[in-house]
N, C-alpha and C positions, 0 to 999 in steps of 0.2 A: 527151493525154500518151502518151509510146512505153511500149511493155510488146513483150515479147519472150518466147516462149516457146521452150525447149529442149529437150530429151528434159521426155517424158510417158508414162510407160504405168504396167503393174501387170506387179511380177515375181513369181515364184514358184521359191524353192531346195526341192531335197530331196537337195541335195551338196554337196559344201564348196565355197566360193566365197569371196573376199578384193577387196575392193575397195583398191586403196592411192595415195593421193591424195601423187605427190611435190611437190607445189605448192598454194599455197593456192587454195578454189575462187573464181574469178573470179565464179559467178551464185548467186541465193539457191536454195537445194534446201528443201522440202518432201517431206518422207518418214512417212507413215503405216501403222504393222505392222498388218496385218487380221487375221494367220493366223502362228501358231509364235511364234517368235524369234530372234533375232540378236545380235551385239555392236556395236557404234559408238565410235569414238574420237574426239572431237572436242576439237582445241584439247589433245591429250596428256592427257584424261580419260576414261576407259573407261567406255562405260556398259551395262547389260544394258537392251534393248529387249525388250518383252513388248506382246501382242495389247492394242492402242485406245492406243499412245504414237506421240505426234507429235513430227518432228522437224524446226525451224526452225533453218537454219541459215544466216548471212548472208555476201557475199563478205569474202575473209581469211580466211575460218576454214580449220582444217585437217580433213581428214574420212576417215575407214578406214569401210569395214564387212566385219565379217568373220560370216561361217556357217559353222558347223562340221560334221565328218562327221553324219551322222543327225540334223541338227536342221534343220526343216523353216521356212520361213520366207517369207509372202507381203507383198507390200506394195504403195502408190501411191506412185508419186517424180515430184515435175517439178524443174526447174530454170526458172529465169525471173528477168530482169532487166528495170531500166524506171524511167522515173522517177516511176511511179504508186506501183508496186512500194516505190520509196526511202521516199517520204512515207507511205505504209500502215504498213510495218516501225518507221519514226519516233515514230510517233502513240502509242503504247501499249509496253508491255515485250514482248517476247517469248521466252518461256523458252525454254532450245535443247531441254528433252522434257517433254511434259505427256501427261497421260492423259488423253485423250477418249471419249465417246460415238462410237461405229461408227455415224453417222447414215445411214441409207440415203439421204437425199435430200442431204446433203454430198458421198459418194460418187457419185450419179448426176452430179453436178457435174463432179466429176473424169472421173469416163466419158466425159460429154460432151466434154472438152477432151480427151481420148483418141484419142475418135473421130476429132472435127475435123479432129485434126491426121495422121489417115490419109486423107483427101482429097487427090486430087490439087492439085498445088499451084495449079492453072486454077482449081481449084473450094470451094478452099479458102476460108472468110472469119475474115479478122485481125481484125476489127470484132467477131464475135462469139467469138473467143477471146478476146478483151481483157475483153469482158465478161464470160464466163462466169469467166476465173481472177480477176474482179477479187469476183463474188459469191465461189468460192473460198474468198478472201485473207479476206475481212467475216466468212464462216462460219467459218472455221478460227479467228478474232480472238475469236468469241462462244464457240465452243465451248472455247479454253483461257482465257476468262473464265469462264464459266461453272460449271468443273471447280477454278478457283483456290483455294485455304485463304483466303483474305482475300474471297472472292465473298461480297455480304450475305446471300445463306440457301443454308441444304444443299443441296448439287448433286442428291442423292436430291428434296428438293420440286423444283425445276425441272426435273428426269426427270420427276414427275407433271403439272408442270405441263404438259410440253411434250405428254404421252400425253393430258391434257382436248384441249388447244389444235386436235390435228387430230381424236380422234373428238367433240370436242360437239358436230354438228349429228347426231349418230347417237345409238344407244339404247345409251349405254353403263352399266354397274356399279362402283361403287365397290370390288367385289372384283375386279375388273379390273386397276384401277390399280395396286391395291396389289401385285399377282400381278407386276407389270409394274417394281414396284420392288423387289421382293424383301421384302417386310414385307406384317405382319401387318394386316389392314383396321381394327382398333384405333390400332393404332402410326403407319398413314400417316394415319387421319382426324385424329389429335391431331396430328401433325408438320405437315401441310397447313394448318390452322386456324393454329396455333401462328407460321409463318411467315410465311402470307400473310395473314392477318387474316379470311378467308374459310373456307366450307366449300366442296370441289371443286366439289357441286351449285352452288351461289351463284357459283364462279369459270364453271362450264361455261354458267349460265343469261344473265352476262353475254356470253359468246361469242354465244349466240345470239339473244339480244334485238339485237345490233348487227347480224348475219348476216339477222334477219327486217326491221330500220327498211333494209336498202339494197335488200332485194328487195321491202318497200312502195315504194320510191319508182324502183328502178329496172327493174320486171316489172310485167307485167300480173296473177301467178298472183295469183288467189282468197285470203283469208285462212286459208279450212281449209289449201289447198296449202300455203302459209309457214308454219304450223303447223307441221306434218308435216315439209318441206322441213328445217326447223332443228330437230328434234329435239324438236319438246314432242310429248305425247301425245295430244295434238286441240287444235282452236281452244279449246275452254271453260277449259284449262288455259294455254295461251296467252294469255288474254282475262286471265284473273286475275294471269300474274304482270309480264305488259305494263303493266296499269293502275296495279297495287301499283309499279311503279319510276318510269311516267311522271307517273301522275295522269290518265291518262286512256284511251279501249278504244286498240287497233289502226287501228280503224274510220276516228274522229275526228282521231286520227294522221297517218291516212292522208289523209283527205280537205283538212288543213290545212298539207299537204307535195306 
């Protein structure tokens, strides 16, 4: 399916600047404020833009931005049309401003399509911008799911969940997490439990009992190393909480996989 990429990069104001669109826009815009603030008019409704608000905005609409003297203001903007693009936008609602998590690996995304598209054009490949703004489009989809009032649990427990998700194969803390969402190690263990039916430990130990059954069956390391590898505190501690979920050691597991 065609997908089209148009301007892409990251600006940055610290002077007045006015966008003024006499025409409606022909391509979808994606605009993400990192840093300051801005205004935006869109469709004849003014809106105040502030740092982690996304803005979807689809051809036909009408679109202003404006910065004023001394307000400082960075952002990612692409444009892009296609008919991957149509049916993605289709699939789901999309609100024209949501407030997002500043994910660092959403944003390397955007880089990347950045980058790319400073290639010469000999060296440039369409194939992997298409994919890269089509990951993109899925992330920007999940992440103003995710952030919704109607989303089924607090966007604070999936900020938790999401800070287990990448450190559980490492030695992490429960006052970590909580640090990480802005509450009290009380307040996020009861919010955590309460939502996801789980305690973080019990959510982090299933990350990694799945992380250790793929590197039984597709590594040679030792079972101390997988151990270690995902995050338990030696095999004897592994052995126990392996067999308590499988019914059976690692060992046996292993030899019958």
């Amino acid at each position: 399916m065609m997908i089209s990429i148009g301007l892409c990069d990251f600006s940055y104001h610290t002077k007045q600047f006015y966008v003024f669109q006499n025409t409606v826009l022909s391509d979808y815009l994606f605009r993400l404020q990192t840093e300051g603030s801005c205004e935006v008019i869109v469709n004849k409704h003014k809106i105040s833009i502030e740092k982690g608000d996304l803005l979807l905005i689809q051809p036909g609409d009408h679109y202003e931005l404006r910065i004023e003297e001394g307000q400082n203001s960075g952002d990612y903007y692409l444009f892009c049309y296609g008919e991957w693009i149509d049916q993605w936008w289709q699939r789901s609602a999309k609100p024209t401003v949501s407030r997002i998590e500043l994910d660092e690996k959403l944003l390397s995304l955007w880089r990347h399509i950045i980058i790319e598209s400073r290639r010469p054009s000999t060296e440039r490949s369409n194939e992997l911008s298409d994919y890269l703004l089509q990951a993109l489009c899925v992330s920007l989809e999940r992440a103003v799911n995710e952030t919704s009032a109607t989303y089924s649990r607090p966007f604070t427990v999936t900020k938790m969940m999401r800070y287990i998700e990448e450190h559980a194969l490492t030695t992490f803390k429960i006052e970590e997490v909580a640090n990480h969402v802005g509450l009290s190690v009380s307040r996020a263990v009861h919010l955590f439990k309460s939502s996801v039916g789980k305690t973080m430990i019990e959510y982090a130990q299933e990350i990694r009992l799945l992380a250790a059954i793929d590197q039984m069956k597709y590594t040679q390391m030792t079972l101390d190393q997988i151990a270690e590898n995902c995050g338990f505190s030696g095999y004897p501690y592994f052995h126990k909480v392996f067999k308590k979920k499988y019914g059976m050691s690692p060992g046996s597991f292993r030899k019958k996989n």
